[in-house]
PLY file of the C-alpha trace (Angstrom):
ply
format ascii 1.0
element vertex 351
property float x
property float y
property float z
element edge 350
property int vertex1
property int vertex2
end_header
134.28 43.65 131.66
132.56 42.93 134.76
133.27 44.29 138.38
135.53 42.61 140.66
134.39 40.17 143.64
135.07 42.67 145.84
133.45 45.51 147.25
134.28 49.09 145.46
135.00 51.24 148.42
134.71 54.43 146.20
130.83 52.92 145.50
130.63 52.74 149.07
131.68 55.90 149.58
129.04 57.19 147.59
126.23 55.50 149.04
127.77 57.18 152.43
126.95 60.36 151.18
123.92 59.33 150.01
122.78 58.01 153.47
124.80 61.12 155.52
122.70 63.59 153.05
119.30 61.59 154.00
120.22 62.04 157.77
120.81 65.63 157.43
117.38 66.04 155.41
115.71 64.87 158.74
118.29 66.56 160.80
118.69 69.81 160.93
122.93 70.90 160.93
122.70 73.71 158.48
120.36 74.91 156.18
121.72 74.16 152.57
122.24 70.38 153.81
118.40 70.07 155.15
116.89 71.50 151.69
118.94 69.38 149.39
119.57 66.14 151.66
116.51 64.62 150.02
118.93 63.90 146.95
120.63 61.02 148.68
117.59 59.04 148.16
117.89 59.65 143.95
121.79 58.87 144.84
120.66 55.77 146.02
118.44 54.86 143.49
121.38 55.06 140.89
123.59 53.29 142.53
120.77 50.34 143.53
120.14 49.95 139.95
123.88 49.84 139.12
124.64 47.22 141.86
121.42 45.38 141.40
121.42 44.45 137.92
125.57 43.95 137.90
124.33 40.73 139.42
121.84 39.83 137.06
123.90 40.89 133.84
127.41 39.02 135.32
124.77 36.18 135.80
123.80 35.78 132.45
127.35 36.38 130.93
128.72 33.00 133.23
125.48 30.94 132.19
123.75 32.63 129.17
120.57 32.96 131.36
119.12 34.11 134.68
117.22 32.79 137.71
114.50 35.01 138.42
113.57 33.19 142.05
116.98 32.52 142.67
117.91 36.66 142.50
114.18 37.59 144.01
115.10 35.07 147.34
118.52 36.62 147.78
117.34 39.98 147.97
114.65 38.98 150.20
117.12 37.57 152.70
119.24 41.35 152.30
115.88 43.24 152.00
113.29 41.30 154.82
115.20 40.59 157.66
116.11 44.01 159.00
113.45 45.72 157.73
110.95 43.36 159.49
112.55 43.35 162.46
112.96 47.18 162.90
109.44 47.43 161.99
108.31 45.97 165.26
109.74 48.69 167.09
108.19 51.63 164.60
104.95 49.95 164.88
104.85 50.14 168.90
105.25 53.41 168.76
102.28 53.74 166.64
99.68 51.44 168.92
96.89 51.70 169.71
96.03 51.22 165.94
92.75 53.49 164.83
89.96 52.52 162.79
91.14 52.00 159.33
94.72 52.03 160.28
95.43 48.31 160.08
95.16 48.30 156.27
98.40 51.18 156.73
100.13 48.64 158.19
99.81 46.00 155.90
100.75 48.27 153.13
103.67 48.86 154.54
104.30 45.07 155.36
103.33 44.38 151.68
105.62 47.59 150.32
102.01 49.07 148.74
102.77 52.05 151.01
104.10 54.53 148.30
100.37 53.89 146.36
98.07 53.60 149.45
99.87 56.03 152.46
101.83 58.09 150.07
104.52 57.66 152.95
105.14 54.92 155.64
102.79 54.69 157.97
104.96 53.61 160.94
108.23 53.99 159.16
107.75 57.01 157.31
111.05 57.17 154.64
109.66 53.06 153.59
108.21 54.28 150.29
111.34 54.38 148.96
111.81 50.54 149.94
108.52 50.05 148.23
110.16 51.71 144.85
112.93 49.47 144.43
111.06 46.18 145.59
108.89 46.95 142.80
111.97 47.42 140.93
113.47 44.23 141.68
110.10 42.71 139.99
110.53 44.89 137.01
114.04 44.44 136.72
114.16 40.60 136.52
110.64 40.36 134.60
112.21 41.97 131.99
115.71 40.32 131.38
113.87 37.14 132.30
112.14 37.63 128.73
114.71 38.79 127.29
117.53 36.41 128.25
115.72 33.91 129.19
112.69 33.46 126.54
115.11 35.13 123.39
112.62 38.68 123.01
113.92 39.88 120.17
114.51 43.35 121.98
117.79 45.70 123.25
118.18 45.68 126.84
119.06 49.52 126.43
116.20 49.90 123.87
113.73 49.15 126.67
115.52 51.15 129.43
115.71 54.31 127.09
111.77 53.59 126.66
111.55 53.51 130.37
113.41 56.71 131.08
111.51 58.45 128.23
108.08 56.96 129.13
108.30 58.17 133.41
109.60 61.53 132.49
105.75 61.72 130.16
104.02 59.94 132.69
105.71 62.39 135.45
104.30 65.25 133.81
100.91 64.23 133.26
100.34 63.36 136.76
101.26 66.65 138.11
97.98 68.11 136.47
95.87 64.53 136.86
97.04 63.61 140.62
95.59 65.30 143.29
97.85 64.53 146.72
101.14 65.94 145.75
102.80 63.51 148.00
101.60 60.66 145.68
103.37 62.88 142.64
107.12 62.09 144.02
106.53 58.86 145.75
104.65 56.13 143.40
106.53 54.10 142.04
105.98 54.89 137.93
106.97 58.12 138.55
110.54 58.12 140.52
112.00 54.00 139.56
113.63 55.98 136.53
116.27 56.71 138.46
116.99 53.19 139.45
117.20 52.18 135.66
119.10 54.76 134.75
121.55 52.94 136.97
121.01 49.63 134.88
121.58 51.14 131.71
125.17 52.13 133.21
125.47 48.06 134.58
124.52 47.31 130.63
127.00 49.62 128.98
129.53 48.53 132.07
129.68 44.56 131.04
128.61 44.94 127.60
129.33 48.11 125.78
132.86 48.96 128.06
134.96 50.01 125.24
132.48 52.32 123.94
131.43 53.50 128.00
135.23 54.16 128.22
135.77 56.03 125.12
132.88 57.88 125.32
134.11 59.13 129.22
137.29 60.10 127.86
136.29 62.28 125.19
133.60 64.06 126.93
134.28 63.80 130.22
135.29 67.58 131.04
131.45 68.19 129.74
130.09 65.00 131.45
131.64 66.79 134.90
130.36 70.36 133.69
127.06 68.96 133.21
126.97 66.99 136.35
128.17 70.43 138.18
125.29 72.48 137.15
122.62 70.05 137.71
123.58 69.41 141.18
124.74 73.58 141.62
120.94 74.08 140.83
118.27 71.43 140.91
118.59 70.11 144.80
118.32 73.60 146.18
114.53 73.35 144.78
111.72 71.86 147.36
110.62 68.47 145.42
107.06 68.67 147.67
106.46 71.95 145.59
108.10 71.94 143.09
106.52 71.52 139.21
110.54 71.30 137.93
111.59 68.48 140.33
108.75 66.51 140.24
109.01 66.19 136.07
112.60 66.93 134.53
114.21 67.94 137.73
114.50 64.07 139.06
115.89 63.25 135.29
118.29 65.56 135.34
119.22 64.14 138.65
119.99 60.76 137.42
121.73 62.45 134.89
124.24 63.98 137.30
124.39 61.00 139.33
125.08 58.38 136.70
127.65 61.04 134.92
129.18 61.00 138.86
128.85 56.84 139.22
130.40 56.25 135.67
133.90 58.15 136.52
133.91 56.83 139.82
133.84 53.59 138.15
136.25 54.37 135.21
139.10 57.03 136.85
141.73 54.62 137.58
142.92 57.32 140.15
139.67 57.90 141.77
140.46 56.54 145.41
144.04 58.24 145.04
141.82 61.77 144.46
139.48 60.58 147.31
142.25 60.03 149.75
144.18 63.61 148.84
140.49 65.26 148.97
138.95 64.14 152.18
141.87 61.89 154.17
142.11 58.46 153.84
140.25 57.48 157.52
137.68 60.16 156.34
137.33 58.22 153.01
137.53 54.66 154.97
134.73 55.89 157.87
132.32 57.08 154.73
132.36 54.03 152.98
131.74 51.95 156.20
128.82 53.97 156.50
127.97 52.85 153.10
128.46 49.52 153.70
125.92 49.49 156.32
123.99 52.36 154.68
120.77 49.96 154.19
120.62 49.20 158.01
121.70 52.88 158.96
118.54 54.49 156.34
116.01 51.88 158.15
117.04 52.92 161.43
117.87 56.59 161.33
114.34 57.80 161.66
113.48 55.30 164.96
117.10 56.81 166.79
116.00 60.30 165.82
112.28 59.69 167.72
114.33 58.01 170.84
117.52 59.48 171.64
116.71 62.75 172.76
118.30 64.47 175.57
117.49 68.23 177.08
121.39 69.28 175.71
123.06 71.69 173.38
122.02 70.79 170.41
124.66 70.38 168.20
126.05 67.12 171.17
122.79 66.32 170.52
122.70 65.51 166.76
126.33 64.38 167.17
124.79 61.60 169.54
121.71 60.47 167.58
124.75 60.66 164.21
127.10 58.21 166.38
124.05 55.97 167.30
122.56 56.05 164.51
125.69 54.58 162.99
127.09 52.04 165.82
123.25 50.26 165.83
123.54 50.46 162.13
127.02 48.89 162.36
125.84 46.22 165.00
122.86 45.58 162.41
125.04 44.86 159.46
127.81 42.87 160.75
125.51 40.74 163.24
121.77 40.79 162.24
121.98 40.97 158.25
125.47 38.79 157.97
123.33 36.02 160.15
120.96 35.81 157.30
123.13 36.35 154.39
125.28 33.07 155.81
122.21 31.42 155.65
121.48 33.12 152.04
124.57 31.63 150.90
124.33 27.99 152.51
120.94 27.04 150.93
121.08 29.47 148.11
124.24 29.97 146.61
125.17 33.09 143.93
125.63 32.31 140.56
127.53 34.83 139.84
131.04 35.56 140.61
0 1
1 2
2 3
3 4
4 5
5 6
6 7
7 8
8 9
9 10
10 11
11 12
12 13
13 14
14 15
15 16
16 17
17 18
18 19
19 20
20 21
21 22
22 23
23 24
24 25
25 26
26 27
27 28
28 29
29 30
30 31
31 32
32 33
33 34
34 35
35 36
36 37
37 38
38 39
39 40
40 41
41 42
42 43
43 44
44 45
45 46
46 47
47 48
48 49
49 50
50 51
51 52
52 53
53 54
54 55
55 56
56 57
57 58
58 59
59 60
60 61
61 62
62 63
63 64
64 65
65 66
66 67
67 68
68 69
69 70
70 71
71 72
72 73
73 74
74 75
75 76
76 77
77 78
78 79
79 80
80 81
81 82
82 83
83 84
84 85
85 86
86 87
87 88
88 89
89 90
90 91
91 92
92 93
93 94
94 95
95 96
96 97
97 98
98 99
99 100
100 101
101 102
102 103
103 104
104 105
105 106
106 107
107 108
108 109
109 110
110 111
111 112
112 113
113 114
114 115
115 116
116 117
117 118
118 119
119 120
120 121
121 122
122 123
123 124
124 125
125 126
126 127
127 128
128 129
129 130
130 131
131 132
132 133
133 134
134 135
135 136
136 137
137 138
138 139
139 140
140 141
141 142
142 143
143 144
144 145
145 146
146 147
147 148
148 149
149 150
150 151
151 152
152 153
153 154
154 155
155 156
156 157
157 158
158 159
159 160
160 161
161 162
162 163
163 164
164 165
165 166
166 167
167 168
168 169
169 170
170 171
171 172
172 173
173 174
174 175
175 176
176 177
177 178
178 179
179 180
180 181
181 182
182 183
183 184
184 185
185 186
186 187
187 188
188 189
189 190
190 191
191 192
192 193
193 194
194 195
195 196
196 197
197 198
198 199
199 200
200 201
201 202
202 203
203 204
204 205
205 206
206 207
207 208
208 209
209 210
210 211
211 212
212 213
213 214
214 215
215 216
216 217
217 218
218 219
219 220
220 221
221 222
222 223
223 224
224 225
225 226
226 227
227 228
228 229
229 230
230 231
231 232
232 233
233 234
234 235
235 236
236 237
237 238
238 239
239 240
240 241
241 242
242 243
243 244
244 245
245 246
246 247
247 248
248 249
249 250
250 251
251 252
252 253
253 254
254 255
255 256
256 257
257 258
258 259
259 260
260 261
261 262
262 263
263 264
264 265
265 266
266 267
267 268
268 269
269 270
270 271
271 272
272 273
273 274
274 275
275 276
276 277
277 278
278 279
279 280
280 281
281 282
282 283
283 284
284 285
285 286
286 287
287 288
288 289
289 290
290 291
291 292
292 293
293 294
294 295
295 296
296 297
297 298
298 299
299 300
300 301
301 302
302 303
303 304
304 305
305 306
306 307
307 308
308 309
309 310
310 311
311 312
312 313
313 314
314 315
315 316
316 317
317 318
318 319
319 320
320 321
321 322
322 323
323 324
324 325
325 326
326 327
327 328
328 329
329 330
330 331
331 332
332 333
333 334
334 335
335 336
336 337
337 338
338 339
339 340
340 341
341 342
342 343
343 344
344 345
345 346
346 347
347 348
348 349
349 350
């Protein structure tokens, strides 16, 4: 069972959290929202690796194989366009360049930044662009061989090794790495959570019955689970944190993908949205999510611009509503200009 053609609005509505938590990370409203905000970005992560590899596993169910160039030029023409040309803007503000500088920038052009700046440089929340660009790699490397060249190997047997492997690797570094910036931002040690996504894509199309059964029998657990991780571990500062920066970002995913997987299989779950929040609530959320990708690359750039000598609160309510109509503007007008294009000269194979 695969998803439908359309658009989940319930998975949008997540990744409208996500992107609403990231804002109020930078943002300050109130004080439990700034310390845990940096959560939306492991919310993200899940999701990306659910979404991402939907298309690569509904790919090789039509045709019994996948395209690696083919998936890698499509997500360029999502990825590329709007990062590129909102980088022009961050990088003005960061002329005149200083010795050694130039080499910051290229990093960041190349998505190298999480290894060589730890951060951006000029946009300062691209590492975690960087992650899932070298996810994408990873990702269709792997089911290329797999699919593609018959590797006698489990798609779920490697992701478990994955999961397994990062959470070792994660705590070795925190003794062996000095910057601690480098110990939550490289890619090895955080693109766990974006895998734990495609191990819920894998048991999603190929394992459903199993994924559904399993939900239903545990779910009151799954949820209590889910609850305590999130009641606990985002309250924690990842920069200094020895729990976050090893198990604490596993146990994230954990929560998340317990949180994506009865999203996906509660038949009743935009009924329990609706009654919970109000349907134009739930509808203005997940068109934030929709445009969530040009909202995260712009948020930071609106936040260094639109400031006015008010009350504060009108303030942040501005820079929120700005941050959202340019990201709206950039969505349905920028990115849809090159996805039409995407789609003229190369088509999906997936449907």
């Amino acid at each position: 069972m695969t998803l439908a053609n359309n658009r989940l609005r319930e998975l949008d509505f997540l990744r409208g959290i996500a992107i609403l938590l990231v804002f109020f990370r930078h943002k300050y409203l109130i004080s439990y929202l700034t310390k845990m905000g940096w959560i939306g970005v492991d919310l993200f992560f899940v999701l990306s690796g659910f979404l991402v590899s939907n298309l690569l596993f509904k790919e090789y169910i039509k045709f019994g194989n996948i395209k690696p160039s083919l998936f890698l030029i499509r997500r360029g023409f999502k990825i590329y366009p709007i990062y590129y040309i909102s980088y022009l803007i961050y990088f003005y503000y960061k002329l005149p360049l200083e010795k050694g500088q130039l080499k910051l920038v290229l990093a960041d052009l190349f998505f190298l930044q999480n290894y060589i700046v730890g951060f951006g440089f000029a946009y300062v929340s691209s590492w975690s662009l960087a992650i899932e660009e070298h996810f994408y790699l990873l990702l269709v490397l792997i089911l290329y061989f797999i699919y593609n060249k018959k590797v006698k190997i489990g798609v779920s047997k490697i992701i478990y090794f994955v999961l397994i492997s990062i959470l070792i690797i994660r705590i070795i570094s925190n003794y062996n790495v000095d910057n601690d910036v480098f110990k939550y931002t490289m890619t090895h040690l955080r693109v766990d959570s974006l895998f734990a996504g495609v191990l819920i894509a894998y048991w999603y199309n190929f394992k459903f019955s199993a994924l559904q059964n399993f939900y239903n029998t545990y779910k009151l657990k799954m949820y209590v689970l889910a609850f305590l991780i999130l009641l606990v571990t985002p309250f924690y500062d990842f920069s200094d944190s020895y729990w976050i920066r090893t198990f604490g970002f596993s146990f994230l995913y954990i929560a998340f993908g317990i949180i994506l997987v009865s999203f996906l299989l509660s038949k009743n779950i935009n009924t329990l949205l609706n009654t919970f929040f109000s349907p134009p609530l739930v509808n203005l959320i997940s068109k934030i999510g929709y445009c969530s990708y040009s909202i995260y690359i712009i948020h930071i750039l609106v936040l260094k611009i639109v400031i006015f000598d008010i009350n504060y609160y009108l303030l942040l309510f501005l820079q929120l509503a700005v941050t959202i109509i340019i990201g709206f503007f950039m969505t349905y007008y920028i990115e849809k200009c090159f996805l039409q294009l995407r789609d003229k000269y190369y088509p999906k194979r997936s449907f």
